[in-house]
MOPAC internal coordinates of N, CA, C and O (Angstrom, degrees):
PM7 1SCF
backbone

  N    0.0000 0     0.00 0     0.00 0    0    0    0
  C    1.4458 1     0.00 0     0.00 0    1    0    0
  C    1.5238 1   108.06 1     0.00 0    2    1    0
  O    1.2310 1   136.63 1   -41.32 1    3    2    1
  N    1.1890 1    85.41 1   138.68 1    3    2    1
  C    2.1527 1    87.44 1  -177.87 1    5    3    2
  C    1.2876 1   108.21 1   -88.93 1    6    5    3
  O    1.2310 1   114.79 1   -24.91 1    7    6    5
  N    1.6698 1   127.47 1   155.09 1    7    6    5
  C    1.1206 1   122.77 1   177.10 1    9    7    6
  C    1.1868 1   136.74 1   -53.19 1   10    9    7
  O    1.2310 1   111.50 1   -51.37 1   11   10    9
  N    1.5448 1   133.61 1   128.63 1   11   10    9
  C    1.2807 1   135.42 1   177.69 1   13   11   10
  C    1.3883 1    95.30 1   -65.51 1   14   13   11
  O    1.2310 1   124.45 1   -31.45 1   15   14   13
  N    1.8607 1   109.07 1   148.55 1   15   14   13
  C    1.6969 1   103.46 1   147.17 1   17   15   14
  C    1.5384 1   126.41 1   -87.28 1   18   17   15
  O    1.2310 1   124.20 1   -24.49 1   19   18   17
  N    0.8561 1   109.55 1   155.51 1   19   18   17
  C    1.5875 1   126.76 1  -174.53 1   21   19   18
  C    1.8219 1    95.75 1   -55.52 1   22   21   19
  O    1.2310 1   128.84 1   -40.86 1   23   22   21
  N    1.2781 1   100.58 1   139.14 1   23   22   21
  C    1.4925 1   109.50 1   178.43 1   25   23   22
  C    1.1292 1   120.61 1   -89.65 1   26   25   23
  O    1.2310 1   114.45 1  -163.27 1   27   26   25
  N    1.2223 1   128.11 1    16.73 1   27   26   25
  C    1.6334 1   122.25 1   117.64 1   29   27   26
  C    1.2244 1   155.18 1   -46.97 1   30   29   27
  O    1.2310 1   121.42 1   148.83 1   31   30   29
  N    1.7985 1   114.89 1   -31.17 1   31   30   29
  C    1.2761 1   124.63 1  -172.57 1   33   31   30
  C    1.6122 1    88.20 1  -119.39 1   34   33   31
  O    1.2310 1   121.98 1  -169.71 1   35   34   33
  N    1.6250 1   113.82 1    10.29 1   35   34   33
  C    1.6692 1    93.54 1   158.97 1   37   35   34
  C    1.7176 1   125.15 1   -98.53 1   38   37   35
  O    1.2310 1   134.04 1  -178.11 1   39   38   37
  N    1.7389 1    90.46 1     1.89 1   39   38   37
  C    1.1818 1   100.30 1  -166.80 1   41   39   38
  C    1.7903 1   111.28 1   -95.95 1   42   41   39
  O    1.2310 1   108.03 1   -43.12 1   43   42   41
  N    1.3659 1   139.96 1   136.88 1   43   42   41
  C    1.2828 1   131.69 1  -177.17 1   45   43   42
  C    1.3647 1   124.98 1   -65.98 1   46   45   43
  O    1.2310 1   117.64 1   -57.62 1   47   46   45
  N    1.4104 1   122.11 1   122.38 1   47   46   45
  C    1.3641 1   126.23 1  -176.88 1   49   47   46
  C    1.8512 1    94.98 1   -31.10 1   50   49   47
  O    1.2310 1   126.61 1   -50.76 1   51   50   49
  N    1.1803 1   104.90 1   129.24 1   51   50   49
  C    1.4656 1   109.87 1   139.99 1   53   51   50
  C    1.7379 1   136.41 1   -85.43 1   54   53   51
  O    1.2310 1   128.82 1   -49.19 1   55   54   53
  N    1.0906 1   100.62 1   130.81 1   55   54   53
  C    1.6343 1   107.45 1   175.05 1   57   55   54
  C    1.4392 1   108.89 1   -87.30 1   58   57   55
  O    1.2310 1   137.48 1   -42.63 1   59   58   57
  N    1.8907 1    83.74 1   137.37 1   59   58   57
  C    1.7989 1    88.34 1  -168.30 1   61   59   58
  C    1.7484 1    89.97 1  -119.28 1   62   61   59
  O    1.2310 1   127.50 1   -33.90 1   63   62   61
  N    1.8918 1   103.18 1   146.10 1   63   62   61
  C    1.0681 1   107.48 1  -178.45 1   65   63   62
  C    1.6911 1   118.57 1  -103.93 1   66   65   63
  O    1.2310 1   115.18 1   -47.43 1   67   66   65
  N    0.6685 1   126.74 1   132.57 1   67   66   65
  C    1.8621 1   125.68 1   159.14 1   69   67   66
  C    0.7820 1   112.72 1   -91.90 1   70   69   67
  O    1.2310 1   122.62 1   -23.70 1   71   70   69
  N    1.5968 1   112.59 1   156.30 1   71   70   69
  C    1.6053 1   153.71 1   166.67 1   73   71   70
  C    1.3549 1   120.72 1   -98.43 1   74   73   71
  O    1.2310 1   110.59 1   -75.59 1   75   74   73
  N    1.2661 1   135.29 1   104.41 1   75   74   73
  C    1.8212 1   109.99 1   165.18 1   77   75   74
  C    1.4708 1    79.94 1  -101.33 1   78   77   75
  O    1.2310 1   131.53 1   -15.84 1   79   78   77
  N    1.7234 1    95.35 1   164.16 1   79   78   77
  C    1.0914 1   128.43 1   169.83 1   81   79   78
  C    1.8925 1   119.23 1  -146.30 1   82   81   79
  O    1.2310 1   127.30 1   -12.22 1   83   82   81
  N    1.4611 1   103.55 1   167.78 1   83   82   81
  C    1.6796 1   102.60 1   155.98 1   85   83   82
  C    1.3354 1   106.54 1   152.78 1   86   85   83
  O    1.2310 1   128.13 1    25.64 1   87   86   85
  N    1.2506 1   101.94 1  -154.36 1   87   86   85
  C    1.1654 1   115.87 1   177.73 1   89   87   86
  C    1.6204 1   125.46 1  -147.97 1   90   89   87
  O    1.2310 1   106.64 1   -68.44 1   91   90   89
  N    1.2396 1   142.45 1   111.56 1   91   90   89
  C    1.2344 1   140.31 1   172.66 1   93   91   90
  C    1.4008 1   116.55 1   -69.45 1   94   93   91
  O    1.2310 1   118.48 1   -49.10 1   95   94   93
  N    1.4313 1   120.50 1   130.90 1   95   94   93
  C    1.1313 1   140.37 1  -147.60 1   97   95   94
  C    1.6791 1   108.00 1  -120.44 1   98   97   95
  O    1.2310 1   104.34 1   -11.51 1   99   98   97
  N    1.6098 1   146.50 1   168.49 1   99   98   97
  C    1.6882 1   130.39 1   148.30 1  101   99   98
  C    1.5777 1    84.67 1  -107.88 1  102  101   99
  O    1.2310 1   124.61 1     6.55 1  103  102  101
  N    1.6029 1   108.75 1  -173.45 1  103  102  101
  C    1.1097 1   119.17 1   162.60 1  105  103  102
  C    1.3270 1   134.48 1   -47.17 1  106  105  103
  O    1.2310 1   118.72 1   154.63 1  107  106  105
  N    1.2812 1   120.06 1   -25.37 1  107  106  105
  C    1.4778 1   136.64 1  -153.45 1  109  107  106
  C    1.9043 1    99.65 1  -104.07 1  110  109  107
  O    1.2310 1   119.48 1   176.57 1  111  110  109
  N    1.5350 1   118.59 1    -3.43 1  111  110  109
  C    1.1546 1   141.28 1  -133.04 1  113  111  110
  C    1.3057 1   131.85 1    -8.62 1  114  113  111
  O    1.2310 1   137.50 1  -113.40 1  115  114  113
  N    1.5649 1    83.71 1    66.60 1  115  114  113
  C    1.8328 1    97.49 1   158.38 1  117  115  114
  C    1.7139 1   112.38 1   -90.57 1  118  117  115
  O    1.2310 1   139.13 1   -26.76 1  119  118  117
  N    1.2507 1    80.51 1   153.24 1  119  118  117
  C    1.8347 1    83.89 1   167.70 1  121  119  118
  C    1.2889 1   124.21 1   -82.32 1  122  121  119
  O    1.2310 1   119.61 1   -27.86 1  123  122  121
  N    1.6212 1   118.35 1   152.14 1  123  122  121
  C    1.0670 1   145.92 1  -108.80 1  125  123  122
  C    1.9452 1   100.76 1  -140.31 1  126  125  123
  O    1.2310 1   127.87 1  -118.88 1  127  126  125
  N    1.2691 1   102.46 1    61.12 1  127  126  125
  C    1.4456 1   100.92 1  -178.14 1  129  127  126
  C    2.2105 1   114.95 1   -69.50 1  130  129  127
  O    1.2310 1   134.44 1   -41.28 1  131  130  129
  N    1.1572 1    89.69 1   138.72 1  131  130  129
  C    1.5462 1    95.68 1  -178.72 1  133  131  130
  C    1.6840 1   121.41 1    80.69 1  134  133  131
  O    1.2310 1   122.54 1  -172.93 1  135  134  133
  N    1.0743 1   112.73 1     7.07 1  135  134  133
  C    1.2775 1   106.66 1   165.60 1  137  135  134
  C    1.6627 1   137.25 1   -91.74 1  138  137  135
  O    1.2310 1   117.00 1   -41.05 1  139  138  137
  N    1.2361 1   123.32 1   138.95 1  139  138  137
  C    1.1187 1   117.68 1  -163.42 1  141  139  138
  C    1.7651 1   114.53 1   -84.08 1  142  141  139
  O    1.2310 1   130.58 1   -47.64 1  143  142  141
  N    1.6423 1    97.19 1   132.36 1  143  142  141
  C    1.6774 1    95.61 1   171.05 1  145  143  142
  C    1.4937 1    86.22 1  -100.16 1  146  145  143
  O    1.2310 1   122.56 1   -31.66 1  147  146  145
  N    1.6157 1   112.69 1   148.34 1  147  146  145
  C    1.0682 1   140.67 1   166.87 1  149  147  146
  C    1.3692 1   110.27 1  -110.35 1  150  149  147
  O    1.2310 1   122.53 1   -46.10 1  151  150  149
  N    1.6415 1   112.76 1   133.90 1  151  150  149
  C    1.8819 1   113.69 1  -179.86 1  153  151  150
  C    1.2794 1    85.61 1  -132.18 1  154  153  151
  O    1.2310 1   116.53 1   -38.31 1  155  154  153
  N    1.4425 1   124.21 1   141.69 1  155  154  153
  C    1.2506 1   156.64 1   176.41 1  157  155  154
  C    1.5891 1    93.44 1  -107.17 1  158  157  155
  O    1.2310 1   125.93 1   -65.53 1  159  158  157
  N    1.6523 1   106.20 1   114.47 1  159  158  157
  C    1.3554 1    87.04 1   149.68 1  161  159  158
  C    1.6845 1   131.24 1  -118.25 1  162  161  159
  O    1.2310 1   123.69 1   -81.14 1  163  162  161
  N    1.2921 1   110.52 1    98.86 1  163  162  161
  C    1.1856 1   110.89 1  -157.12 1  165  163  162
  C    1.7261 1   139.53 1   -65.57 1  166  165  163
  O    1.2310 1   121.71 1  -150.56 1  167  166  165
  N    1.4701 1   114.33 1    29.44 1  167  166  165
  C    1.5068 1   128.40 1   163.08 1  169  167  166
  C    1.5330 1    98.12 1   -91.76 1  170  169  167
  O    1.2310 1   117.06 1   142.98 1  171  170  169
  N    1.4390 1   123.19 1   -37.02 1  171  170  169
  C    1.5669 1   121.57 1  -151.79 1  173  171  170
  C    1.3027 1    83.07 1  -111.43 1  174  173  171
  O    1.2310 1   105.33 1   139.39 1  175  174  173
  N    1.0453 1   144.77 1   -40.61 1  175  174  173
  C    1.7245 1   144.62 1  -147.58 1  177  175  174
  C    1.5555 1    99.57 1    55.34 1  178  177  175
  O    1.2310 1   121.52 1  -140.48 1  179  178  177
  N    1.1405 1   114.70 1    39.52 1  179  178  177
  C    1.6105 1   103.21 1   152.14 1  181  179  178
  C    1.6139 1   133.32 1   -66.93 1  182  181  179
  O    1.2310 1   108.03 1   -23.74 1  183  182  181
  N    1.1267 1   139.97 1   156.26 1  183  182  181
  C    1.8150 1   127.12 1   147.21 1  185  183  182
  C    1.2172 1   127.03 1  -111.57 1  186  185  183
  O    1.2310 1   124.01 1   -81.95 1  187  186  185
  N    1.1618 1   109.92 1    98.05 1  187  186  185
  C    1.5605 1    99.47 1   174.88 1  189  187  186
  C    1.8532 1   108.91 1   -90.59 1  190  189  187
  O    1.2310 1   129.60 1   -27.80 1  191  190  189
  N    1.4609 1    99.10 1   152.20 1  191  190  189
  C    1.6739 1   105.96 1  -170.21 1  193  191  190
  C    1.9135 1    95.54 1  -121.01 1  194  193  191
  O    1.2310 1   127.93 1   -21.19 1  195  194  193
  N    1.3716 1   102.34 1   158.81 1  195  194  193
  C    1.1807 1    97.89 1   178.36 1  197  195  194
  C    2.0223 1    90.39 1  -143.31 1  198  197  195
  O    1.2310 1   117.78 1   -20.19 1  199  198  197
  N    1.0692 1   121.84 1   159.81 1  199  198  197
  C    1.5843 1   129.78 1  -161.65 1  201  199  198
  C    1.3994 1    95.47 1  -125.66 1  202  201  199
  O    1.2310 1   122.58 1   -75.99 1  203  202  201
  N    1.6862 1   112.66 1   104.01 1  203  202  201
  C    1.7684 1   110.35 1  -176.51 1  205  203  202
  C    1.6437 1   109.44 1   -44.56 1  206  205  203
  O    1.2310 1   120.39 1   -21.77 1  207  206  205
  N    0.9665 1   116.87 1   158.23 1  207  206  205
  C    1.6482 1   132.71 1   164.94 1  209  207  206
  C    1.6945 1   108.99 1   -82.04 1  210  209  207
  O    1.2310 1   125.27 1   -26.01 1  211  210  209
  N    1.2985 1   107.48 1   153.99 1  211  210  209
  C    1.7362 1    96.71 1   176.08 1  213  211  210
  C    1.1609 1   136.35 1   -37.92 1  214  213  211
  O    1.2310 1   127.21 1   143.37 1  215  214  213
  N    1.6122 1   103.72 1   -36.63 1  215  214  213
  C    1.3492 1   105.46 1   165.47 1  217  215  214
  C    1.7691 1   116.22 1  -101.44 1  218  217  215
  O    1.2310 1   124.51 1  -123.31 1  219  218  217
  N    1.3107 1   108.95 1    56.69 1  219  218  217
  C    1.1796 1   103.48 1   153.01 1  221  219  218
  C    1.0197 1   123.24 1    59.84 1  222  221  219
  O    1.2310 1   111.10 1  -160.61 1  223  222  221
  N    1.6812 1   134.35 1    19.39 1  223  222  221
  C    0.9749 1   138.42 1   133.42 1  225  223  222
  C    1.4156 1   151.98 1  -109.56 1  226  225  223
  O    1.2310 1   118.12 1   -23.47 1  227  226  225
  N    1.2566 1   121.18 1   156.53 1  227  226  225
  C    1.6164 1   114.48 1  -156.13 1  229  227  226
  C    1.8375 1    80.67 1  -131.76 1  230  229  227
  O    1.2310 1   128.81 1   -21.14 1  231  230  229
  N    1.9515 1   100.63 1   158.86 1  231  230  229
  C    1.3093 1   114.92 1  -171.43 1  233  231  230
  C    1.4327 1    94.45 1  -161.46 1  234  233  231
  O    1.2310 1   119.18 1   -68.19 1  235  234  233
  N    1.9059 1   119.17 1   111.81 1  235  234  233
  C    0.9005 1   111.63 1   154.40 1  237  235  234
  C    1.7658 1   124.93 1   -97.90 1  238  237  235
  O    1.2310 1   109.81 1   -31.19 1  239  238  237
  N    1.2249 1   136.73 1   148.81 1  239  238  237
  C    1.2439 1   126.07 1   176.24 1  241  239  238
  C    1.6529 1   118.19 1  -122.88 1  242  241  239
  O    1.2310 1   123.03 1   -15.27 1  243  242  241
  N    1.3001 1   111.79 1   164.73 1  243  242  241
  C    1.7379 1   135.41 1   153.28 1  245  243  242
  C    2.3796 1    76.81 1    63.18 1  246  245  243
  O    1.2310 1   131.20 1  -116.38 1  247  246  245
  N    1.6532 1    95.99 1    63.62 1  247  246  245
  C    1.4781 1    96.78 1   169.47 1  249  247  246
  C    1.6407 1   103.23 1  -115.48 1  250  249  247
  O    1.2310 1   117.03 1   -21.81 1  251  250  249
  N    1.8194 1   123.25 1   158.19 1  251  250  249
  C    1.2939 1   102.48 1  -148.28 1  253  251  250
  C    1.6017 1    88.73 1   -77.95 1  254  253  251
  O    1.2310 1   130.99 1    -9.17 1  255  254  253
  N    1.3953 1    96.39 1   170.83 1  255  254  253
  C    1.4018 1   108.12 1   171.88 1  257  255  254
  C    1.8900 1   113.61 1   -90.50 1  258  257  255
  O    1.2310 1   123.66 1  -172.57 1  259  258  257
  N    1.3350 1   110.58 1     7.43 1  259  258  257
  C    1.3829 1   103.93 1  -163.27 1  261  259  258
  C    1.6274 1    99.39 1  -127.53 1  262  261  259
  O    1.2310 1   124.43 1  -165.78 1  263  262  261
  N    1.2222 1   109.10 1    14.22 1  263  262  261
  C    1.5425 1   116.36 1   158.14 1  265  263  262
  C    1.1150 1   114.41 1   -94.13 1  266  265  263
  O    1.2310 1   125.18 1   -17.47 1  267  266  265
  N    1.6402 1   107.65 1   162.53 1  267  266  265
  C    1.1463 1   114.21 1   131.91 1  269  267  266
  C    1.5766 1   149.61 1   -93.79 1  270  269  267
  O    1.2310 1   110.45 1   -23.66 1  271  270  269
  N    0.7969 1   135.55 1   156.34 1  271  270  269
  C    1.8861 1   131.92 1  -155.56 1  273  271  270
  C    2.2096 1    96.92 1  -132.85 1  274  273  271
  O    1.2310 1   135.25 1   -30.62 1  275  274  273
  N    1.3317 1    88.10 1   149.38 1  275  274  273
  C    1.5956 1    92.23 1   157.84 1  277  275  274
  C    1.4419 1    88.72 1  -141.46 1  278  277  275
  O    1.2310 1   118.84 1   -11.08 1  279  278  277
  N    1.5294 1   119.81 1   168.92 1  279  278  277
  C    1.0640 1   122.26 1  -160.03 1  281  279  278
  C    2.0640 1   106.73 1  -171.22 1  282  281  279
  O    1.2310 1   123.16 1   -33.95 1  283  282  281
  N    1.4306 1   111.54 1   146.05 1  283  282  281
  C    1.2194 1    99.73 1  -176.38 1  285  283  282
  C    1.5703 1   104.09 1   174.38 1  286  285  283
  O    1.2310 1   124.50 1   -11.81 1  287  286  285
  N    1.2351 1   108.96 1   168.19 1  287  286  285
  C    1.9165 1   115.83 1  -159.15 1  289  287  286
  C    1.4408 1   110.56 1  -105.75 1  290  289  287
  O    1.2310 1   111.53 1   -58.53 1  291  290  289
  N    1.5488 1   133.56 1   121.47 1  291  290  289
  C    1.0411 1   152.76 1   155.10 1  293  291  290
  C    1.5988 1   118.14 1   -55.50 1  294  293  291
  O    1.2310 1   110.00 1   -67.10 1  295  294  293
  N    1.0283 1   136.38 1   112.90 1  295  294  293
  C    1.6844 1   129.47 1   177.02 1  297  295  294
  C    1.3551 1   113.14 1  -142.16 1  298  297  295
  O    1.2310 1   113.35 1   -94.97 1  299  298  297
  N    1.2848 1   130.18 1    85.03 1  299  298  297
  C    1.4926 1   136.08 1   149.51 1  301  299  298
  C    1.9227 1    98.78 1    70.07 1  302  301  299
  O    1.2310 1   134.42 1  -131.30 1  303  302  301
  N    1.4249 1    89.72 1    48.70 1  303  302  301
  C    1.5431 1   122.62 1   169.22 1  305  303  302
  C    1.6427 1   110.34 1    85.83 1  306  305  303
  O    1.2310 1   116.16 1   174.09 1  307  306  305
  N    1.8397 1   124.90 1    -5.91 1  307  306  305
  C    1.2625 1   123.46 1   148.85 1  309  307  306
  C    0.5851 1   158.86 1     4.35 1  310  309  307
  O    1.2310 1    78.28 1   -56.18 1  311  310  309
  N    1.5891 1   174.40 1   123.82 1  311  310  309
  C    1.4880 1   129.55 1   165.08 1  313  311  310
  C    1.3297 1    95.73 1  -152.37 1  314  313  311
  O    1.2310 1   126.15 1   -59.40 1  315  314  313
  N    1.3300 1   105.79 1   120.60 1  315  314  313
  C    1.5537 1   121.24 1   163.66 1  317  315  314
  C    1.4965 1   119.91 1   -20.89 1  318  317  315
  O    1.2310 1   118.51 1    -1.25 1  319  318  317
  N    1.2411 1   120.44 1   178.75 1  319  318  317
  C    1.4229 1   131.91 1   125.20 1  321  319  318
  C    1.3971 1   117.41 1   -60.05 1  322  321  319
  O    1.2310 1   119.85 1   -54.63 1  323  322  321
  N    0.9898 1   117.88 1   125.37 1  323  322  321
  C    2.0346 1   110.56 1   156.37 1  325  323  322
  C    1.9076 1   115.09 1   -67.35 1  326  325  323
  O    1.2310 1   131.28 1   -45.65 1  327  326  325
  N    1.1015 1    95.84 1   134.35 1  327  326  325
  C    1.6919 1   113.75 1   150.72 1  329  327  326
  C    1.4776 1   110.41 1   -90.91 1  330  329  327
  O    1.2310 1   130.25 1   -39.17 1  331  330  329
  N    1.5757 1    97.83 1   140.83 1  331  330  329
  C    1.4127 1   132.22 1   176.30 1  333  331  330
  C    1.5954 1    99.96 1   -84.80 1  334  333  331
  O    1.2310 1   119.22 1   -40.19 1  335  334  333
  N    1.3449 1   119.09 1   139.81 1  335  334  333
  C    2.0941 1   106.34 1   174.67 1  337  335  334
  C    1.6746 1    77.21 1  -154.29 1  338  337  335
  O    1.2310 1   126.79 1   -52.29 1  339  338  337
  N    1.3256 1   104.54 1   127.71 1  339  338  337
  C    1.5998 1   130.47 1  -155.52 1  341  339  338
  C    1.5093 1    93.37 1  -107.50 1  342  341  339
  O    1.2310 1   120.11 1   -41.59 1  343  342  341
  N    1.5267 1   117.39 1   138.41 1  343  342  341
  C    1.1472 1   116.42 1   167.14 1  345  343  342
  C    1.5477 1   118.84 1   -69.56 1  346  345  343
  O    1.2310 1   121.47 1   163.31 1  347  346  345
  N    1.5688 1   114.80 1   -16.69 1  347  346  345
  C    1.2332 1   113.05 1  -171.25 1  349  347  346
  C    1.8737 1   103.53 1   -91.98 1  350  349  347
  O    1.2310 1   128.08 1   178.09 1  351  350  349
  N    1.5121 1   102.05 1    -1.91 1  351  350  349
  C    1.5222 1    92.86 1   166.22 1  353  351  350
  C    1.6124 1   135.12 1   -36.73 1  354  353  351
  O    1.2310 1   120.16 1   -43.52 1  355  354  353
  N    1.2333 1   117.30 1   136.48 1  355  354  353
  C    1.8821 1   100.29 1  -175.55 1  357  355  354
  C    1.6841 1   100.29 1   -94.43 1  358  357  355
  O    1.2310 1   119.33 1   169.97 1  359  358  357
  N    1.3632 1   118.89 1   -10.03 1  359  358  357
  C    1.4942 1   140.56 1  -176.73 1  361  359  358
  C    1.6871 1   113.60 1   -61.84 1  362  361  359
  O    1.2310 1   125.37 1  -120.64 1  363  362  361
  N    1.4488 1   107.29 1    59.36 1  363  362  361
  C    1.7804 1   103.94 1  -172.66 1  365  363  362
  C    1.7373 1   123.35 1   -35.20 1  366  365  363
  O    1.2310 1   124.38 1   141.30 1  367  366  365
  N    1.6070 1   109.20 1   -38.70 1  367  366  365
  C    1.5083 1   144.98 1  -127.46 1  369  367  366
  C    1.5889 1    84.11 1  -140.86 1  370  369  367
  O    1.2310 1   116.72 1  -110.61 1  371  370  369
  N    1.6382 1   123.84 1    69.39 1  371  370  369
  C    1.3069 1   116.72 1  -173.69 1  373  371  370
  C    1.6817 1    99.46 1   -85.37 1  374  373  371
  O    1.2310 1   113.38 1     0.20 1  375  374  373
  N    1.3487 1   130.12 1  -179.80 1  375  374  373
  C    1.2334 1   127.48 1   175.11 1  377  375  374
  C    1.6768 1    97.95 1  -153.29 1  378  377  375
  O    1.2310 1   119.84 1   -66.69 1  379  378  377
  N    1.0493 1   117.91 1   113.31 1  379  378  377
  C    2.0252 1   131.24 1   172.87 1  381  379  378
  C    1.0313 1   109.21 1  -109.81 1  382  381  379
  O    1.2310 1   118.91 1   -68.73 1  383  382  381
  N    0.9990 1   119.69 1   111.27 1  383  382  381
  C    2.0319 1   133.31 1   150.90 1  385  383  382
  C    1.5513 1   109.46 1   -57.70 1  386  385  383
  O    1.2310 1   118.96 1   -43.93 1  387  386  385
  N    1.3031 1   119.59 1   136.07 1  387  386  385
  C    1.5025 1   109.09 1   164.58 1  389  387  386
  C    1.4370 1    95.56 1  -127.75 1  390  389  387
  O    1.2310 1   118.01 1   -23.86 1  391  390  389
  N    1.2887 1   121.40 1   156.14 1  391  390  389
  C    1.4100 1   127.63 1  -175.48 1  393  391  390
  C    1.7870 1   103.86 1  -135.11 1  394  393  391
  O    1.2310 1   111.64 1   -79.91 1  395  394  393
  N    1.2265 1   133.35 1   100.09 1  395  394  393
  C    0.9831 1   143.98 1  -169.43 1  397  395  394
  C    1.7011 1   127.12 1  -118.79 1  398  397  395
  O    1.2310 1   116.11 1   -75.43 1  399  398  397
  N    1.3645 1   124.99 1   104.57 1  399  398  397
  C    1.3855 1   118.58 1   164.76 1  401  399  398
  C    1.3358 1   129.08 1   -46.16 1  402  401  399
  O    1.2310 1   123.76 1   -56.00 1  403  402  401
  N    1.2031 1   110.40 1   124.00 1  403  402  401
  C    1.5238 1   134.43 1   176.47 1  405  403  402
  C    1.5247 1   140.54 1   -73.99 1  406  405  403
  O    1.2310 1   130.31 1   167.76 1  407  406  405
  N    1.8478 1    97.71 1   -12.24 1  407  406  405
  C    0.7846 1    71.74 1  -149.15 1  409  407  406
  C    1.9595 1    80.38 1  -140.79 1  410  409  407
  O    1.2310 1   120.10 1   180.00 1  411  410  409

C-alpha cells in the first residue's frame, strides 16, 4: 500500500476572517465624529479609510485574517499613533481605542 497523506494537507486551507473595531476618542473623552481611521494593509499596500460615526465609532469587516494591518486616526491634520494587528493574532474580532487631540 502506498502512503496515505497526512490529514492535514488533505484538508482545504481555511480562510480566516477579521474584524477591526473601536472607537475614537479627544482628550476630554468625548467622541470624535468625522475622523478618519486609516488601515494599511500591508501584503497588498492597500488603504482602506473608514469616517467615525457621531459617536465615534469606526467598523471595518470580512478583513483577511492572514495579514498583517497597521492602522491609525487622522484628525484635522493629527495623526495618531499607529497600531500593529499581526497576522499571527488568535483575536478574529479585534477592538482599538484611539484617543486623539482636537484641538
Amino acid at each position: 500500500m502506498l502512503g496515505a497523506l497526512p490529514v492535514a494537507a488533505q484538508m482545504p486551507t481555511q480562510a480566516t476572517v477579521r474584524t477591526l473595531s473601536g472607537i475614537v476618542t479627544d482628550t476630554n473623552h468625548e467622541p470624535v465624529r468625522g475622523a478618519v481611521v486609516e488601515l494599511h494593509n500591508e501584503s497588498s499596500q492597500a488603504l482602506m479609510t473608514y469616517i467615525t460615526e457621531a459617536n465615534g465609532t469606526y467598523n471595518f469587516k470580512r478583513l483577511d485574517g492572514n495579514t498583517d494591518y497597521e492602522v491609525w486616526v487622522v484628525f484635522r491634520g493629527r495623526h495618531s499613533p499607529s497600531h500593529a494587528i499581526s497576522k499571527f493574532d488568535s483575536h478574529m474580532a479585534k477592538v482599538i481605542n484611539f484617543t486623539i487631540r482636537t484641538y
